[in-house]
C-alpha positions as CSV (number, residue, x, y, z in Angstrom):
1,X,205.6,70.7,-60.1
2,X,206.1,71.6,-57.0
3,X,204.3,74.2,-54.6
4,X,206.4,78.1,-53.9
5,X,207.7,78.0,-51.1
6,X,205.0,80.2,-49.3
7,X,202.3,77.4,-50.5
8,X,204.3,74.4,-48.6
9,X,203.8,73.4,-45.3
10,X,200.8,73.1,-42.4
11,X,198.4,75.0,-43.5
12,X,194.6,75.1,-43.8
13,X,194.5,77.0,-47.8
14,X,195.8,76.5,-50.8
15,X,196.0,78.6,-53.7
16,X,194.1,77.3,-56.5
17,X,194.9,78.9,-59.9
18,X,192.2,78.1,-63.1
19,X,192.9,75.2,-64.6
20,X,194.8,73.4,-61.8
21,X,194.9,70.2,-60.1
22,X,195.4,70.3,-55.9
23,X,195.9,67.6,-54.5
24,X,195.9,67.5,-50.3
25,X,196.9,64.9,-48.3
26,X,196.3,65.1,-44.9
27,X,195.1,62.7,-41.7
28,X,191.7,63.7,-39.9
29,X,192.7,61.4,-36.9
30,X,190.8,61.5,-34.4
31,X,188.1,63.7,-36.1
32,X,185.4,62.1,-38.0
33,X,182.1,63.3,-39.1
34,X,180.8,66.1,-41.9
35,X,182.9,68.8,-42.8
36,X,183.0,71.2,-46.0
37,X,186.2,72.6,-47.8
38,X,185.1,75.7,-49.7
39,X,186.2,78.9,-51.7
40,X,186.7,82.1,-50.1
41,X,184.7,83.9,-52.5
42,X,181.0,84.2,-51.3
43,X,179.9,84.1,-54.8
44,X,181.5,80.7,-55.6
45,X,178.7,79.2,-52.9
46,X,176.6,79.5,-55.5
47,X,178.3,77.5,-58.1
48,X,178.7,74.2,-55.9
49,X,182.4,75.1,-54.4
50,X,181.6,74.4,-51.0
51,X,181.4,71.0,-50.9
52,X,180.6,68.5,-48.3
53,X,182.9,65.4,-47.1
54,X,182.2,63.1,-44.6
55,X,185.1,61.5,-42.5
56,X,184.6,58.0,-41.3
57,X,186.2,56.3,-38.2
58,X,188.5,53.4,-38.6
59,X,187.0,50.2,-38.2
């Protein structure tokens, strides 16, 4: 199923309804290091969705 047409595209959020699957593909070239994606409720903090990811360099 594809994204409406306001979710497709560059962009830095997604919508996320309950009980869906996201999927983001992206490259992080030349960035590397530890970064968090997260909710943009406050309240969510608390339950675990921020979450960290690291980013490793090629090679």
């Amino acid at each position: 199923m594809k994204p409406d047409l306001n979710e497709q595209g560059w962009k830095d959020t997604v919508r996320a309804n309950p009980k869906e699957i996201t999927r983001i593909i992206m490259k992080f070239e030349p960035y590397a290091g530890l970064f968090v994606w997260h909710c943009h409720i406050l309240e969510h903090e608390d339950y675990e969705m921020m979450r960290p990811y690291v980013v490793v360099g090629k090679g």
